[in-house]
C-alpha positions in Angstrom: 28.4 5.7 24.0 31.2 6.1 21.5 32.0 9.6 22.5 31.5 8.6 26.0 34.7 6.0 25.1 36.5 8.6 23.4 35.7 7.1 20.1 34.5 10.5 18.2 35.3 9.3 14.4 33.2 6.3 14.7 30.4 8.7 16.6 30.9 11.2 13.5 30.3 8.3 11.0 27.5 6.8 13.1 25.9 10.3 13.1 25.9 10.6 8.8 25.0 7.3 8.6 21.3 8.3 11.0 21.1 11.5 8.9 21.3 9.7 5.6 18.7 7.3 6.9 16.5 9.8 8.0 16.9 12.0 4.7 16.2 9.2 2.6 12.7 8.3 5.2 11.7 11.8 4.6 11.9 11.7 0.9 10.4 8.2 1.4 7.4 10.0 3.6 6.8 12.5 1.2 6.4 11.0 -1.5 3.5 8.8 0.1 2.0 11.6 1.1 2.2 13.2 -2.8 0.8 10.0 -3.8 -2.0 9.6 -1.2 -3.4 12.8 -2.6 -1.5 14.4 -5.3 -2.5 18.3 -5.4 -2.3 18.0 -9.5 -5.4 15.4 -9.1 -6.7 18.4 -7.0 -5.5 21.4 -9.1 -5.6 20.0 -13.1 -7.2 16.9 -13.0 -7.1 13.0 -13.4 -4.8 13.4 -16.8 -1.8 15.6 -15.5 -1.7 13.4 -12.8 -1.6 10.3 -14.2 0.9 11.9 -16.7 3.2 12.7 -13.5 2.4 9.5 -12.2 3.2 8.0 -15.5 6.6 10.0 -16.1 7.7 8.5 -13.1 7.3 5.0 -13.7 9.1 5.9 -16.7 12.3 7.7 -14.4 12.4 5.2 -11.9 11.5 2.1 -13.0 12.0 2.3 -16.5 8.4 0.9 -17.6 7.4 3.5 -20.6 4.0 5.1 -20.0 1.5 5.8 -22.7 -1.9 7.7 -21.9 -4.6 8.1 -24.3 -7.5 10.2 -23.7 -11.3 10.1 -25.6 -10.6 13.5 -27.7 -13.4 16.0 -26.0 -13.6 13.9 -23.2 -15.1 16.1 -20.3 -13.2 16.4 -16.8 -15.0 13.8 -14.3 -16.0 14.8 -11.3 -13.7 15.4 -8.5 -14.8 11.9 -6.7 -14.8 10.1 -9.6 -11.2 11.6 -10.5 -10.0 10.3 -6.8 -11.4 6.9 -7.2 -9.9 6.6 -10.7 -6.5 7.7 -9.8 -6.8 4.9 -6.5 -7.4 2.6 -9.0 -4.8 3.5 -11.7 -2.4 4.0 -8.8 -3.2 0.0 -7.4 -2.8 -1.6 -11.0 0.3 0.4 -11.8 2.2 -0.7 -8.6 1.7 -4.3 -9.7 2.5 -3.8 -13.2 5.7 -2.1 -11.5 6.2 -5.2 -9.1 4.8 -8.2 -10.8 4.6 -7.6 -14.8 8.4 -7.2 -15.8 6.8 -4.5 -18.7 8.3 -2.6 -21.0 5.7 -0.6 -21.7 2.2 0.5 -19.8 -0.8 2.2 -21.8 -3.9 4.0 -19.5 -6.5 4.8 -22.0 -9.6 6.9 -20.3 -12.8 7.9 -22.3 -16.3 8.0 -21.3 -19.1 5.5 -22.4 -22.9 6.8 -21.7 -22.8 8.2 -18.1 -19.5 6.1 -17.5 -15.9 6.8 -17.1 -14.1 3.9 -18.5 -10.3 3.1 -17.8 -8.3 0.4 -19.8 -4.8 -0.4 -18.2 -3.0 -2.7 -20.4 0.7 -3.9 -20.0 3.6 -5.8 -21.9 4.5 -8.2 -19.3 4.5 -11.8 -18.5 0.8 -11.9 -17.6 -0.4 -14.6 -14.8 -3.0 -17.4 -14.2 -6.1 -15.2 -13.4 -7.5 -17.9 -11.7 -4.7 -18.5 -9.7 -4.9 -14.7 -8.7 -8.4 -15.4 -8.0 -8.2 -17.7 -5.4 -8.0 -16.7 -1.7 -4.8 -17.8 -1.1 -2.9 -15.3 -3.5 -4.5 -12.1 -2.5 -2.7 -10.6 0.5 0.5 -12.2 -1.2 0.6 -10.7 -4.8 -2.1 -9.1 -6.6 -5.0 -8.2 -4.5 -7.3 -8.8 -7.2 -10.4 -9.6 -5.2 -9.8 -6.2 -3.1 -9.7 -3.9 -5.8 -13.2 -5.5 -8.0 -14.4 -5.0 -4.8 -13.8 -1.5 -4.2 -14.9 -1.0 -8.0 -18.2 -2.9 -7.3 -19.0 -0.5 -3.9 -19.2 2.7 -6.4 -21.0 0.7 -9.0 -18.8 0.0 -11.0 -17.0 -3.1 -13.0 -14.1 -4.8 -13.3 -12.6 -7.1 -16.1 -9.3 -8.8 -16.3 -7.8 -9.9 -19.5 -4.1 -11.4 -18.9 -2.8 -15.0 -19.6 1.0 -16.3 -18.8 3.7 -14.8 -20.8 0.5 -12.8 -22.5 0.5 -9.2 -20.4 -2.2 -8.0 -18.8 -5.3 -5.6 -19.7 -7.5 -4.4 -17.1 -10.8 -2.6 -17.8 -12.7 -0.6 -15.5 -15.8 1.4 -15.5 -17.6 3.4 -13.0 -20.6 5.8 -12.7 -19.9 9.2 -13.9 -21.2 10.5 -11.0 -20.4 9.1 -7.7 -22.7 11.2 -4.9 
């Protein structure tokens, strides 16, 4: 329409301002796609790629990431590597979004015929039972979801966090999930 009305600056301007859009949308779309299945988790593991994933909570949002893994742990399987990373991925977003951290340590080792994952943060921590309760879920912290999902591959879920007090979040699941 603005060419149309002989109006071809603002029709030049209109036309960068839809390719920005659409450049930022595809860097948007691919970076959901890298996080849906990240080929690391694929082609090195559940460590590089919570390293990568770790490195760039550090880039872009500033929260420091610390992993520390059980010397001479073994690799887990690949399903068990997947549903880890899910997890990890879940509880980093709202440490990201909620926790106002500084700092985020992922510890991974394996207890028995367990793979056991500790997410601990430096932020303000929340009323657990608030978090709990039906009403909160969908809004903040989907809590219920995610010991949920742990529960359906046999696993288990604890939640240490208090106000002002951070957050720790302990998880461990079979170490073999066929």
């Amino acid at each position: 329409m603005l060419i149309e009305g002989g109006r071809q600056d603002e029709a030049l301007l209109e036309m960068r301002e839809i390719k920005s859009g659409l450049q930022r949308n595809i860097s948007c779309m691919r970076r959901l796609l890298f996080d849906l299945r990240p080929s690391i988790l694929d082609d090195a593991g559940l460590v590089p790629a919570l390293e990568n994933y770790l490195d760039r909570m550090d880039s872009e949002n500033g929260i420091r990431g610390i992993l520390y893994v059980e010397e001479g742990m073994p690799r887990p399987q690949p399903q068990v590597e997947v549903t880890l990373y899910r997890f990890a991925q879940e509880i980093l977003t709202n440490v990201k979004k909620h926790a106002c951290a500084e700092e985020v340590t992922v510890q991974l080792k394996k207890v028995r015929n367990r793979v056991e994952m500790r997410i601990r943060d430096d932020g303000v921590g929340f009323d657990l039972e608030r978090g709990l309760e039906a009403g909160s879920v969908g809004e903040h912290f989907g809590i219920k979801s995610l010991m949920e999902r742990v529960e359906l591959v046999g696993g288990e879920m604890a939640i240490y966090t208090a106000p002002g007090a951070g957050t720790e979040v302990l998880i461990q699941v079979p170490d073999d999930l066929s």
